[in-house]
N, CA and C atoms of all chains as a GROMACS GRO file, in nm:
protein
  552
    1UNK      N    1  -4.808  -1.160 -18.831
    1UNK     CA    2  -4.725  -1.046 -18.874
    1UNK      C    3  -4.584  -1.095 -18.908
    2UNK      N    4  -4.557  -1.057 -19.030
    2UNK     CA    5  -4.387  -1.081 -19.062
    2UNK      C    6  -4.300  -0.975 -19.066
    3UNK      N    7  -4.195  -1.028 -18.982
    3UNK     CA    8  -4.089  -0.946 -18.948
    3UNK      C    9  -3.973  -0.963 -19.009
    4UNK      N   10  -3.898  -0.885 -19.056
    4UNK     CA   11  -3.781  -0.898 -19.113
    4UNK      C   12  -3.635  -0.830 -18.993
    5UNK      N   13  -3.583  -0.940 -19.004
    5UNK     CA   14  -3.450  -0.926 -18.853
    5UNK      C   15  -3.365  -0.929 -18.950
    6UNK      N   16  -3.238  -0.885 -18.886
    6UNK     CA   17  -3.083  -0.843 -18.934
    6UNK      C   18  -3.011  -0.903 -18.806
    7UNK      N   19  -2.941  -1.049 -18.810
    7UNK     CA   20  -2.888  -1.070 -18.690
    7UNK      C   21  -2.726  -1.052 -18.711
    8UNK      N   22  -2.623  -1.030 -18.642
    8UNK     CA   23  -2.459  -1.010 -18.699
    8UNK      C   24  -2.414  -1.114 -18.616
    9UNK      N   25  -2.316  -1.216 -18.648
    9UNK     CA   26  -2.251  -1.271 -18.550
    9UNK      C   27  -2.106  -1.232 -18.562
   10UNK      N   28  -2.005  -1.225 -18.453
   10UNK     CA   29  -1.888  -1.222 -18.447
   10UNK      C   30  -1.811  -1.259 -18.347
   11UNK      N   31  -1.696  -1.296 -18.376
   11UNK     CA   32  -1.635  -1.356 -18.303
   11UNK      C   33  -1.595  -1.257 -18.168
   12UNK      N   34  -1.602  -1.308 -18.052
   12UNK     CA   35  -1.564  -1.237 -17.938
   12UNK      C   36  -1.439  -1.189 -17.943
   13UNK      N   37  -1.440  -1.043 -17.864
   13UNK     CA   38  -1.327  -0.944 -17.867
   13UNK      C   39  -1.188  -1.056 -17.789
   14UNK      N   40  -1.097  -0.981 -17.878
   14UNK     CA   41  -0.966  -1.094 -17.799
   14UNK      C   42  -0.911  -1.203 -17.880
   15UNK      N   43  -1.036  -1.273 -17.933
   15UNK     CA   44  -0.979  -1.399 -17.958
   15UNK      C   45  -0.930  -1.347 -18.163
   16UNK      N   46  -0.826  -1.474 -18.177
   16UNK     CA   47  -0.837  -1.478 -18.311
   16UNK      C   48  -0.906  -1.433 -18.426
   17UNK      N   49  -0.884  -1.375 -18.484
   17UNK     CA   50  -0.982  -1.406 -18.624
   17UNK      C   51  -0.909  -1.429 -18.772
   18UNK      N   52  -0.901  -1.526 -18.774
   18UNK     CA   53  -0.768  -1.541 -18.907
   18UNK      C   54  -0.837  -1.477 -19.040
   19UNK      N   55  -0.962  -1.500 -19.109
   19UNK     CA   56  -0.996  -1.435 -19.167
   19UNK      C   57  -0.973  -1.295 -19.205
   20UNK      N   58  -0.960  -1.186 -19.052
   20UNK     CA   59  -0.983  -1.084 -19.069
   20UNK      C   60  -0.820  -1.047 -19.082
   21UNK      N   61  -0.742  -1.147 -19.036
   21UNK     CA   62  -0.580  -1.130 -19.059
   21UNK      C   63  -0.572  -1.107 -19.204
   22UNK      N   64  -0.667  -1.259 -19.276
   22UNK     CA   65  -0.589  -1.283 -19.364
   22UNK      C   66  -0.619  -1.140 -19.494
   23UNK      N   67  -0.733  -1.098 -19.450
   23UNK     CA   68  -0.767  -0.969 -19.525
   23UNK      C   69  -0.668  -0.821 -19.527
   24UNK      N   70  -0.660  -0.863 -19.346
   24UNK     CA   71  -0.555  -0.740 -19.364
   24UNK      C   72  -0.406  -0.733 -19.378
   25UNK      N   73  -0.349  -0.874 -19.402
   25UNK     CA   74  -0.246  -0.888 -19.437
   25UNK      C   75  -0.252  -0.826 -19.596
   26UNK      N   76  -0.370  -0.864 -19.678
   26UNK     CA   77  -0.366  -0.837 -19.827
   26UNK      C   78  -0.374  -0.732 -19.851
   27UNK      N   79  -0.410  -0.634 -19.779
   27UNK     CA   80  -0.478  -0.411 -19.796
   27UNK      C   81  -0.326  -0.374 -19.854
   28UNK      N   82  -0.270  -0.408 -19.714
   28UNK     CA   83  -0.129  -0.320 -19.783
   28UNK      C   84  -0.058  -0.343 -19.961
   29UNK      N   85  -0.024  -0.451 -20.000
   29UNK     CA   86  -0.008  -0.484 -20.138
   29UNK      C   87  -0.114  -0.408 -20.218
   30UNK      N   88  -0.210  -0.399 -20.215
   30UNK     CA   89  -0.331  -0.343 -20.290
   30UNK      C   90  -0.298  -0.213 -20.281
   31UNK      N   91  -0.270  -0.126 -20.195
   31UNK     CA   92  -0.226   0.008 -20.167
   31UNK      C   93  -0.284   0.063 -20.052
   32UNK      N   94  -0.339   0.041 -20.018
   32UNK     CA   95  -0.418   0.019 -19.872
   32UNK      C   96  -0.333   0.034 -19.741
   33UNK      N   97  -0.271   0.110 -19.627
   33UNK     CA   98  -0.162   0.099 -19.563
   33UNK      C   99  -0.252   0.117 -19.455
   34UNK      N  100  -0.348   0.166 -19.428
   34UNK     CA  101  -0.380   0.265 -19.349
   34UNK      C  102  -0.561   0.187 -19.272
   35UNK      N  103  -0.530   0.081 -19.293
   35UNK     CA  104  -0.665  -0.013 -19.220
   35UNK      C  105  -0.622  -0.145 -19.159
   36UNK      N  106  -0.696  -0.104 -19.042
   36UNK     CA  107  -0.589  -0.219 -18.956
   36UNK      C  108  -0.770  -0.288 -18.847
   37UNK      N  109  -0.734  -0.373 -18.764
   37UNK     CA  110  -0.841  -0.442 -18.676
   37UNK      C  111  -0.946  -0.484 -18.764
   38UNK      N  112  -0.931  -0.567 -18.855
   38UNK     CA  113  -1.008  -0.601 -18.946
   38UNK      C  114  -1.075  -0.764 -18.892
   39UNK      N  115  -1.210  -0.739 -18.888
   39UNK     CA  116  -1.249  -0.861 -18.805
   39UNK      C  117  -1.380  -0.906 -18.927
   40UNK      N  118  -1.392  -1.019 -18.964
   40UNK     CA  119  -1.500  -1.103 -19.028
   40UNK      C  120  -1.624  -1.160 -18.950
   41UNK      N  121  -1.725  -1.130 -18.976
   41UNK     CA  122  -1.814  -1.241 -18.906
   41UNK      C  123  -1.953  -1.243 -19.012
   42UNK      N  124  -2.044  -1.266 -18.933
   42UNK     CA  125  -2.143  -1.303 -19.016
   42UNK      C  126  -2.315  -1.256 -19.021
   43UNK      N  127  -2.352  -1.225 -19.139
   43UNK     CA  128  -2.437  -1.109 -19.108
   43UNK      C  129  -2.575  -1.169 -19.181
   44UNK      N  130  -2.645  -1.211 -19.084
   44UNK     CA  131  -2.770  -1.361 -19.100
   44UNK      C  132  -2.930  -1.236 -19.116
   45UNK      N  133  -2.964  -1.232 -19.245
   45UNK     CA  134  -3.113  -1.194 -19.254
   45UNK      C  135  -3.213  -1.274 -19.237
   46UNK      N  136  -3.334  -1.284 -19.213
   46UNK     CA  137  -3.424  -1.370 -19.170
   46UNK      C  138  -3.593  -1.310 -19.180
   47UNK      N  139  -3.667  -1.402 -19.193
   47UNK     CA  140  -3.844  -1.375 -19.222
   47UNK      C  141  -3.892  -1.406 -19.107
   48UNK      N  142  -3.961  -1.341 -19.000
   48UNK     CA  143  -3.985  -1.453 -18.862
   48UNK      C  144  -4.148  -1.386 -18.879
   49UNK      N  145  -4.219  -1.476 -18.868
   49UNK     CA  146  -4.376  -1.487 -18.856
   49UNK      C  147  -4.406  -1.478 -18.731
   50UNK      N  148  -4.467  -1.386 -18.685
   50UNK     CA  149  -4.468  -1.412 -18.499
   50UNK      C  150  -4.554  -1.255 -18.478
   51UNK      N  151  -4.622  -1.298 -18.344
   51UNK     CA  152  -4.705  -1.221 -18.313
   51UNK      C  153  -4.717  -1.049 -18.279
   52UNK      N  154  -4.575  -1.070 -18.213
   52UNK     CA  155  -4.549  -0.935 -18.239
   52UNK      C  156  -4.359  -0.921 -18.230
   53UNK      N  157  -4.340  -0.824 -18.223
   53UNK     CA  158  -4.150  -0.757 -18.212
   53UNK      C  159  -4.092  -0.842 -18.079
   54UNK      N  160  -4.158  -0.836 -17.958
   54UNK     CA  161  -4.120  -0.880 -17.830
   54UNK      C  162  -4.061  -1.084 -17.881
   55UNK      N  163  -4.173  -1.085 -17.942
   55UNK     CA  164  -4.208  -1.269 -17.957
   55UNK      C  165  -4.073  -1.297 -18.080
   56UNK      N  166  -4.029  -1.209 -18.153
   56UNK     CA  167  -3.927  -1.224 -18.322
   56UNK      C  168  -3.804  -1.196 -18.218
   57UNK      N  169  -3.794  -1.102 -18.100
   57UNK     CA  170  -3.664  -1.067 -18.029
   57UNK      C  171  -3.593  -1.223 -17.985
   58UNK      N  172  -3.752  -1.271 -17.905
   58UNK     CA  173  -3.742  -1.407 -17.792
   58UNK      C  174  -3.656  -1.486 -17.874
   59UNK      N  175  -3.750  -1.528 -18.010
   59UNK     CA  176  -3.749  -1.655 -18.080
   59UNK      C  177  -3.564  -1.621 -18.160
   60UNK      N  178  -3.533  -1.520 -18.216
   60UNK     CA  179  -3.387  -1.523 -18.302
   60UNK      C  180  -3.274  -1.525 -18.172
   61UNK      N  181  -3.306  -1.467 -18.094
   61UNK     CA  182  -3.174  -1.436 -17.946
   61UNK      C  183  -3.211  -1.637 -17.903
   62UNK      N  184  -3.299  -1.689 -17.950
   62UNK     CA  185  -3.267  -1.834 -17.889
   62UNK      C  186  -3.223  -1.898 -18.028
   63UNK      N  187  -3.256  -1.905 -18.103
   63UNK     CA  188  -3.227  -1.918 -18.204
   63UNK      C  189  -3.045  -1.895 -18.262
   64UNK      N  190  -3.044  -1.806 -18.241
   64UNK     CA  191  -2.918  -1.733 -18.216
   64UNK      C  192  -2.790  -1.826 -18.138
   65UNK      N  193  -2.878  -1.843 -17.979
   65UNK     CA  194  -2.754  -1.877 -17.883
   65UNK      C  195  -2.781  -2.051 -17.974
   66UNK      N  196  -2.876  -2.148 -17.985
   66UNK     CA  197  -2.840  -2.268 -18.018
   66UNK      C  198  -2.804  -2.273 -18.134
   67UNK      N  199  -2.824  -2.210 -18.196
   67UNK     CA  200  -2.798  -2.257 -18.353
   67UNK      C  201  -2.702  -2.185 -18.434
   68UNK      N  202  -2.741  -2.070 -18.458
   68UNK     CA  203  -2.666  -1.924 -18.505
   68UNK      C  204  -2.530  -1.935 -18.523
   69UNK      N  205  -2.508  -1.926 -18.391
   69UNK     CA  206  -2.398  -1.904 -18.339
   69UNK      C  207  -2.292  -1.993 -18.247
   70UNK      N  208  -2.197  -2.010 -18.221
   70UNK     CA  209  -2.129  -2.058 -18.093
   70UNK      C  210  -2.066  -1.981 -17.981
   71UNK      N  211  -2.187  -1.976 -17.896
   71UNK     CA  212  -2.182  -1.848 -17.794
   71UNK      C  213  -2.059  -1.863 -17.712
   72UNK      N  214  -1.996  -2.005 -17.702
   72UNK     CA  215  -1.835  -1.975 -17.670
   72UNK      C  216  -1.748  -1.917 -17.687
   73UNK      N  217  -1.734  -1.880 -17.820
   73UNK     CA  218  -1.621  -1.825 -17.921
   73UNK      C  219  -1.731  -1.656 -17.951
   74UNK      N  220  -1.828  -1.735 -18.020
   74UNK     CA  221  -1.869  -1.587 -18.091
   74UNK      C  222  -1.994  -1.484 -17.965
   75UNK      N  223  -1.993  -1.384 -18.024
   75UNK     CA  224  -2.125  -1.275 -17.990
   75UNK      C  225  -2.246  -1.256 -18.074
   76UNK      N  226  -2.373  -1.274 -18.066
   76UNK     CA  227  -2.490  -1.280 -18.174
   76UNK      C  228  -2.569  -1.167 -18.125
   77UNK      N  229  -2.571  -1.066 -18.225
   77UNK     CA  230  -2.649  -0.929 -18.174
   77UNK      C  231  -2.756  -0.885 -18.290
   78UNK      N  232  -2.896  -0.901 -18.235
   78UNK     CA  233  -3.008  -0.840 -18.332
   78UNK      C  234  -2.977  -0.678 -18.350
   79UNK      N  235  -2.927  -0.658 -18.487
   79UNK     CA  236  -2.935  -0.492 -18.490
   79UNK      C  237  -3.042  -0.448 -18.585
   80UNK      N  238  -3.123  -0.536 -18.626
   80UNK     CA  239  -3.271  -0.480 -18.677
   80UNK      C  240  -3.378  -0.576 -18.699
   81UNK      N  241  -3.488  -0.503 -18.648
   81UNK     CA  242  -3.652  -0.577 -18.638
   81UNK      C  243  -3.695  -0.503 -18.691
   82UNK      N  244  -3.790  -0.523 -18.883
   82UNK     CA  245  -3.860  -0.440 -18.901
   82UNK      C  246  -3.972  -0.513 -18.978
   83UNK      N  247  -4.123  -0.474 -18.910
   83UNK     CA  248  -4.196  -0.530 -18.958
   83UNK      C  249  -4.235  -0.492 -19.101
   84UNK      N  250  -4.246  -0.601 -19.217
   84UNK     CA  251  -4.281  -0.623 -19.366
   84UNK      C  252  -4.377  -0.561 -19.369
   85UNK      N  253  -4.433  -0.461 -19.469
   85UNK     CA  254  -4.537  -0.389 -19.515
   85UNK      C  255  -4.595  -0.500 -19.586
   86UNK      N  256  -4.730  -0.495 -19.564
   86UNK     CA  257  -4.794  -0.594 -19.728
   86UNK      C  258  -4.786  -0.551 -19.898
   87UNK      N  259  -4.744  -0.650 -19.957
   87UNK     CA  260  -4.679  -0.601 -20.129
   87UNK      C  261  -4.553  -0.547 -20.127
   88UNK      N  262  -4.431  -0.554 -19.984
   88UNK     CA  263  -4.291  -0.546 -19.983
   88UNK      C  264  -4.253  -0.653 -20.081
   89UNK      N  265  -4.123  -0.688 -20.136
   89UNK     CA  266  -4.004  -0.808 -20.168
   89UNK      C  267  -4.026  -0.854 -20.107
   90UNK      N  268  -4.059  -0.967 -20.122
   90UNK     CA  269  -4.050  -1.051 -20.024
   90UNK      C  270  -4.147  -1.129 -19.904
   91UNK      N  271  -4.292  -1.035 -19.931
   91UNK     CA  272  -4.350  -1.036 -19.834
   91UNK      C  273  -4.464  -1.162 -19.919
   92UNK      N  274  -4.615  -1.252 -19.909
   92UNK     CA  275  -4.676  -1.350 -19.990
   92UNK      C  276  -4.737  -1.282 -20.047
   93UNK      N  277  -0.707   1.079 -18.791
   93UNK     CA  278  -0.791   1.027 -18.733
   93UNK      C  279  -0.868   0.885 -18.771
   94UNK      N  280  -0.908   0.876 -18.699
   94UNK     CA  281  -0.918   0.705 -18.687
   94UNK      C  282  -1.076   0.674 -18.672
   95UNK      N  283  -1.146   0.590 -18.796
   95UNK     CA  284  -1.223   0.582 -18.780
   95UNK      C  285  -1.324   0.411 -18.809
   96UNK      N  286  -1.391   0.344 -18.699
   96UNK     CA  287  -1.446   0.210 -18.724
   96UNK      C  288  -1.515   0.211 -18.831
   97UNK      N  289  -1.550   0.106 -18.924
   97UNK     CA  290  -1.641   0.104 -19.008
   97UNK      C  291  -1.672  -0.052 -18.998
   98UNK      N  292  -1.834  -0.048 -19.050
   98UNK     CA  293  -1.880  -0.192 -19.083
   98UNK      C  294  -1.948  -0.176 -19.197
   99UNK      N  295  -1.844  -0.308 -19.278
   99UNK     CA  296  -1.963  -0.303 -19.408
   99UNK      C  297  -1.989  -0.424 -19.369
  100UNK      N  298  -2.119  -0.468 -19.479
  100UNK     CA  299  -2.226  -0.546 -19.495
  100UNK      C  300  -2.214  -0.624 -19.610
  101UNK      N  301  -2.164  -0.756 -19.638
  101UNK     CA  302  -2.182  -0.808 -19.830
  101UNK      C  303  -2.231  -0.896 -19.794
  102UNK      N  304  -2.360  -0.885 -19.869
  102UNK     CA  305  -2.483  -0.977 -19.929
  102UNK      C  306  -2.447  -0.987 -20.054
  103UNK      N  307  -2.527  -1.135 -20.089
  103UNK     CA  308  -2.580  -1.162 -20.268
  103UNK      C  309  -2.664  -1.082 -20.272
  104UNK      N  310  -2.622  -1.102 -20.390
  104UNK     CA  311  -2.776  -1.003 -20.419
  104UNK      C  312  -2.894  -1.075 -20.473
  105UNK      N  313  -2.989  -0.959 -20.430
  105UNK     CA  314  -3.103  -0.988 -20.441
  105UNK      C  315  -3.159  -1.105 -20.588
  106UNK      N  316  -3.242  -1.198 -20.548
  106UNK     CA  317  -3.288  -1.323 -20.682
  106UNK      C  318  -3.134  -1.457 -20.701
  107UNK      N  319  -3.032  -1.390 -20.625
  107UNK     CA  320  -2.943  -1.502 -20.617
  107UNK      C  321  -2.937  -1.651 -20.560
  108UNK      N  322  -2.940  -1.728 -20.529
  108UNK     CA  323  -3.008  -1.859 -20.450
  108UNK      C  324  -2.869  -1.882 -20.348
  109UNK      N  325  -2.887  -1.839 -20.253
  109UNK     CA  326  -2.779  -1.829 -20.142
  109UNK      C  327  -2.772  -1.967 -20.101
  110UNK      N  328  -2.677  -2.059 -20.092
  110UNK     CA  329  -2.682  -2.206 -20.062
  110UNK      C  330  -2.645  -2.210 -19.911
  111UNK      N  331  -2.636  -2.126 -19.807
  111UNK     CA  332  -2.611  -2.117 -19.654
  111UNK      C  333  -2.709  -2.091 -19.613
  112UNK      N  334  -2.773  -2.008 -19.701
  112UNK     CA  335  -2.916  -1.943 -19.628
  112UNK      C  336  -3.048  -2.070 -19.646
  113UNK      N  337  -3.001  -2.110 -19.761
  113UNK     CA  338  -3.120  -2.249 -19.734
  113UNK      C  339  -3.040  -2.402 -19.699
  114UNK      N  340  -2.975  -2.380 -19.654
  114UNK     CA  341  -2.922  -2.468 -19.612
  114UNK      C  342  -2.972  -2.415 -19.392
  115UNK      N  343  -2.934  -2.312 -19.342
  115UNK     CA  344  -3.034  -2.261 -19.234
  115UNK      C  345  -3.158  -2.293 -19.218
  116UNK      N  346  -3.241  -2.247 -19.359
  116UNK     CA  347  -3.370  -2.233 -19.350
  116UNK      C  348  -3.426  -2.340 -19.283
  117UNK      N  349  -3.340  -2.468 -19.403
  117UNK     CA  350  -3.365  -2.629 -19.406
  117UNK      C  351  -3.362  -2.722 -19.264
  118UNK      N  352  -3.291  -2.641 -19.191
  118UNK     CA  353  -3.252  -2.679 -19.051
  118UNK      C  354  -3.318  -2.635 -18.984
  119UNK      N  355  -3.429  -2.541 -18.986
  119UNK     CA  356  -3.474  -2.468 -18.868
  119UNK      C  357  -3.605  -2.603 -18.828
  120UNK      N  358  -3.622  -2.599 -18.918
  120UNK     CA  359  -3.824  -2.666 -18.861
  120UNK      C  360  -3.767  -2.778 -18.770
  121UNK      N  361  -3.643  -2.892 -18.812
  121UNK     CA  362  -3.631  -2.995 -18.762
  121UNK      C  363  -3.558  -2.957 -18.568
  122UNK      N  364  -3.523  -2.880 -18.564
  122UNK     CA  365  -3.544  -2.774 -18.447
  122UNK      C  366  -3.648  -2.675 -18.383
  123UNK      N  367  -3.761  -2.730 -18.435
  123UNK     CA  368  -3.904  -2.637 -18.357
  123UNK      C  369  -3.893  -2.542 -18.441
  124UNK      N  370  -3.859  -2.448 -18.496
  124UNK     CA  371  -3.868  -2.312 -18.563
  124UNK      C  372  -3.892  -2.346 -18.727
  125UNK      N  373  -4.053  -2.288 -18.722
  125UNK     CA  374  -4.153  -2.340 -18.862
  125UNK      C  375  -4.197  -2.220 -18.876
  126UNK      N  376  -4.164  -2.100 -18.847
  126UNK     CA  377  -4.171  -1.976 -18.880
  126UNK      C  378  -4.128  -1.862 -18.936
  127UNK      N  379  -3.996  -1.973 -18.965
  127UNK     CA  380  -3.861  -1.901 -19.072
  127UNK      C  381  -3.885  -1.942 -19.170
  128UNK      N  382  -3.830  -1.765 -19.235
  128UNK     CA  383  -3.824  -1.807 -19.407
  128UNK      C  384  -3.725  -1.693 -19.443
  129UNK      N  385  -3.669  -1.713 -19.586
  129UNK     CA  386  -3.596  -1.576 -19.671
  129UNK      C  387  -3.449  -1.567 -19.569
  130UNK      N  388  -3.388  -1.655 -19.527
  130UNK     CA  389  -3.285  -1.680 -19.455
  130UNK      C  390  -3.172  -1.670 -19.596
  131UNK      N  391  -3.082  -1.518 -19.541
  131UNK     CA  392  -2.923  -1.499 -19.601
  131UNK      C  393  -2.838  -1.497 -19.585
  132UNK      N  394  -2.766  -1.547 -19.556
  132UNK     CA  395  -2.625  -1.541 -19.502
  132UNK      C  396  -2.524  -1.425 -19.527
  133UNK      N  397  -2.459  -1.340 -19.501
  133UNK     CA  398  -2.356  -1.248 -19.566
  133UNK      C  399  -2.272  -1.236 -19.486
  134UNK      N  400  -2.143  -1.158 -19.499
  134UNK     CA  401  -2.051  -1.110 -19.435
  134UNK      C  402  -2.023  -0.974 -19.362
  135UNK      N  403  -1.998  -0.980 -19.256
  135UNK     CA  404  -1.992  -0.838 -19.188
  135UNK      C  405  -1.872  -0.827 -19.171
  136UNK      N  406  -1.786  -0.729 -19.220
  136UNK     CA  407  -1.639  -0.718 -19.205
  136UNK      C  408  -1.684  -0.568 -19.152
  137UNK      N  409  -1.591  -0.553 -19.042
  137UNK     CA  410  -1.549  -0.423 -18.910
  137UNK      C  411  -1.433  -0.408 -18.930
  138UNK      N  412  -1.378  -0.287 -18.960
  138UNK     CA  413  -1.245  -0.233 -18.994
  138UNK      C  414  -1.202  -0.116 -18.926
  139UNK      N  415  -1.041  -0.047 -18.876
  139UNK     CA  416  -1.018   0.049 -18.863
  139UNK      C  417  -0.968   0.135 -18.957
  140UNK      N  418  -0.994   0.271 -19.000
  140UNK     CA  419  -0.981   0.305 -19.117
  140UNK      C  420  -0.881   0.425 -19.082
  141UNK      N  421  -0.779   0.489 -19.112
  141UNK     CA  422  -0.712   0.576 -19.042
  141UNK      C  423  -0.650   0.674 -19.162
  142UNK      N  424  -0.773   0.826 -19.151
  142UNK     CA  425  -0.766   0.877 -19.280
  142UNK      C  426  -0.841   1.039 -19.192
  143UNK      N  427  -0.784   1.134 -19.312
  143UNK     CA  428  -0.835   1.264 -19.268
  143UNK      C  429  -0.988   1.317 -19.238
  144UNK      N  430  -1.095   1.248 -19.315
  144UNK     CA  431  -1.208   1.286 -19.286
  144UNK      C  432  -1.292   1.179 -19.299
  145UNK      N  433  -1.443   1.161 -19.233
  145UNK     CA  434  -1.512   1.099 -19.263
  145UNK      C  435  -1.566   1.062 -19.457
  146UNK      N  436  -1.559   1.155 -19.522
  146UNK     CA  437  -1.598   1.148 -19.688
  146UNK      C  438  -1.485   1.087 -19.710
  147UNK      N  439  -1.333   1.058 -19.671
  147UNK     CA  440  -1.244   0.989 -19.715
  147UNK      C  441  -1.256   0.840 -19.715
  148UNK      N  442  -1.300   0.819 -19.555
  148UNK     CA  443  -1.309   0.673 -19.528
  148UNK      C  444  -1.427   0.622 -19.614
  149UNK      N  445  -1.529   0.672 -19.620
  149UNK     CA  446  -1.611   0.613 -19.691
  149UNK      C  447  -1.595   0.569 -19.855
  150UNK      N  448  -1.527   0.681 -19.915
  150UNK     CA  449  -1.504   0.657 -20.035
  150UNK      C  450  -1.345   0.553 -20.031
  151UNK      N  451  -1.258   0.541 -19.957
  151UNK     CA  452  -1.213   0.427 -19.964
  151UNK      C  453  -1.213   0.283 -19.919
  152UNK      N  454  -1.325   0.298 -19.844
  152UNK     CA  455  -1.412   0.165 -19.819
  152UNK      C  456  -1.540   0.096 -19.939
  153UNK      N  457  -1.518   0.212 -19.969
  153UNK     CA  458  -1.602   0.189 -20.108
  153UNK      C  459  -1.546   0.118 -20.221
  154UNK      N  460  -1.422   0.205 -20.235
  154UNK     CA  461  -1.287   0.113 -20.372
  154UNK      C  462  -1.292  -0.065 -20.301
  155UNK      N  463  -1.227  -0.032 -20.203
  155UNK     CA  464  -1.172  -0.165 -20.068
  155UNK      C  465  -1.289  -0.246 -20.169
  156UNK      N  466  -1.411  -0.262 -20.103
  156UNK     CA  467  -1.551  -0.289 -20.114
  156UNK      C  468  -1.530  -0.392 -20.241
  157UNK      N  469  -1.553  -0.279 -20.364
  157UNK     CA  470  -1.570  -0.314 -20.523
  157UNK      C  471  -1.423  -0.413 -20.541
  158UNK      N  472  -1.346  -0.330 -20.505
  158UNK     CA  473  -1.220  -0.383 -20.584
  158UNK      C  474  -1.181  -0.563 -20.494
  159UNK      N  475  -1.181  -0.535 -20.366
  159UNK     CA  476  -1.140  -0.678 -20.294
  159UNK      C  477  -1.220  -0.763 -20.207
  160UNK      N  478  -1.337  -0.714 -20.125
  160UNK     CA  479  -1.428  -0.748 -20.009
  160UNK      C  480  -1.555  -0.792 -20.072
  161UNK      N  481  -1.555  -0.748 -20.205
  161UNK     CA  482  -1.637  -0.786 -20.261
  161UNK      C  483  -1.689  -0.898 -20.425
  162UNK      N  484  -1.770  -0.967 -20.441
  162UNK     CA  485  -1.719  -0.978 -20.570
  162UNK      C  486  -1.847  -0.899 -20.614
  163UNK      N  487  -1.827  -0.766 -20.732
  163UNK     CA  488  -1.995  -0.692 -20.725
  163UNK      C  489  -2.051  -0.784 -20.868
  164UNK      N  490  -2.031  -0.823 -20.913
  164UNK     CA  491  -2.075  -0.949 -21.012
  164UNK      C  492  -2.218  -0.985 -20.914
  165UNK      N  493  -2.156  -1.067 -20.790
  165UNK     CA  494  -2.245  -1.132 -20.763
  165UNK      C  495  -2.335  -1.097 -20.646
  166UNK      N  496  -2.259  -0.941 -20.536
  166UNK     CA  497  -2.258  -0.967 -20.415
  166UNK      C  498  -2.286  -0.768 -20.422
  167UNK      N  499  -2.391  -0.774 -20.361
  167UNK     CA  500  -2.379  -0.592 -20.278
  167UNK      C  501  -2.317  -0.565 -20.143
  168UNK      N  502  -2.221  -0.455 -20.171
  168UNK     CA  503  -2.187  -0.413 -20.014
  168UNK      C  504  -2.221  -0.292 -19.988
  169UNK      N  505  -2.238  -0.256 -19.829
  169UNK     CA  506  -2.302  -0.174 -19.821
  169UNK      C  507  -2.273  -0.136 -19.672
  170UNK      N  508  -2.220   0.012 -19.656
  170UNK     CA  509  -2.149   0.033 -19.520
  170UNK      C  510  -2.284   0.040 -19.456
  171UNK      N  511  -2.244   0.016 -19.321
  171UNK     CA  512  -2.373   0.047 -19.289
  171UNK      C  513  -2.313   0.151 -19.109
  172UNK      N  514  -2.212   0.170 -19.089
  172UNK     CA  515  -2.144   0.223 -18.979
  172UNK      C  516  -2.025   0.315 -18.985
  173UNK      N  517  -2.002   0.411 -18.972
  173UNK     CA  518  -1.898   0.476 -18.945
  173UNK      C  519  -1.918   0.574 -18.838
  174UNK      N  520  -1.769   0.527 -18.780
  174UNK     CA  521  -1.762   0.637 -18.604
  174UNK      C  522  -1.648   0.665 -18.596
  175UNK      N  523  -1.658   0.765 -18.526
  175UNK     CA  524  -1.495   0.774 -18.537
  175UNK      C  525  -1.481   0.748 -18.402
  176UNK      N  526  -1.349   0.716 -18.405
  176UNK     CA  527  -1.300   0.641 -18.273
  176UNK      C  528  -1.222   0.726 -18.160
  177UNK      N  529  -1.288   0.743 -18.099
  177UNK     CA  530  -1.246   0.833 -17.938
  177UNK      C  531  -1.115   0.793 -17.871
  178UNK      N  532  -0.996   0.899 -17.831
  178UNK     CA  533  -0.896   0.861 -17.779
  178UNK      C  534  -0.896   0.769 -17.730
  179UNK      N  535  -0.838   0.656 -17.675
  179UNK     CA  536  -0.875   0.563 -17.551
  179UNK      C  537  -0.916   0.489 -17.532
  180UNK      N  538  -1.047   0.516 -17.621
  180UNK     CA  539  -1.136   0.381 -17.619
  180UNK      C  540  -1.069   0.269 -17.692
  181UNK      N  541  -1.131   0.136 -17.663
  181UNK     CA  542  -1.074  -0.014 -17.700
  181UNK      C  543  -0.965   0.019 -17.870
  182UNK      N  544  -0.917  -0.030 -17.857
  182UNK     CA  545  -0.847  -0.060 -18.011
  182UNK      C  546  -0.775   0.042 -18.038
  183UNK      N  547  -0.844   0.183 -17.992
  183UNK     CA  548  -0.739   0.314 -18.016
  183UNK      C  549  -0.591   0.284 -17.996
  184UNK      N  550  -0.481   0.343 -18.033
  184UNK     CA  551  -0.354   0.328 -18.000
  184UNK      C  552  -0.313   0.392 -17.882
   0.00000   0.00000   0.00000
């Protein structure tokens, strides 16, 4: 069975994010005054072949902490598991 | 009133994402031979501080097209809005 996951990574609350500075330093010039806590991270789609939802959770949350992500700095959160219909985009 | 939002920018769809197979490429030599269709995108989380929910959206939308995004190459796509409760984290 293929599953299609939506994993987000972001950087942990607190720390830095220059990216999301450097965005919201730019709003205001644009005309923009009024958006502020602007944080960047990273938003990882994926195909996982696996037996069922429980086994696609296991395999991306490890996946996730070694690879994904750097669970020092950042947070890696699955916000969707949905299993591929047959004849979806994407699916063989 | 004050409200979180998360958008979502992906390539779009038939684009050849060079992070996402550059992932893909890395997984097997790490045990994981069950991945495929690996994308990389950006998740930008913002505070938006505007009179109604139909406001924030439609100026996260301009934001979106006009700077967060390039739509040439890339779809965005909110995928969150809340509004933000006295008190809670980030509130003023």
């Amino acid at each position: 069975m293929r599953y299609r996951v939506v994993l987000v990574v972001r950087l942990k609350e607190g720390l830095l994010d220059p990216q999301g500075k450097a965005v919201e330093g730019a709003l205001p010039s644009l005309g923009w005054t009024n958006v502020s806590h602007v944080r960047v991270g990273k938003d990882v789609e994926l195909v996982v072949d696996a037996v069922d939802e429980a086994a696609v959770r296991a395999q991306v949350e490890e996946m996730a902490h070694r690879f994904l992500s750097n669970p020092v700095i950042e947070d890696a959160r699955i916000v969707e598991v949905a299993a591929e219909v047959a004849g979806a985009p994407g699916s063989p």
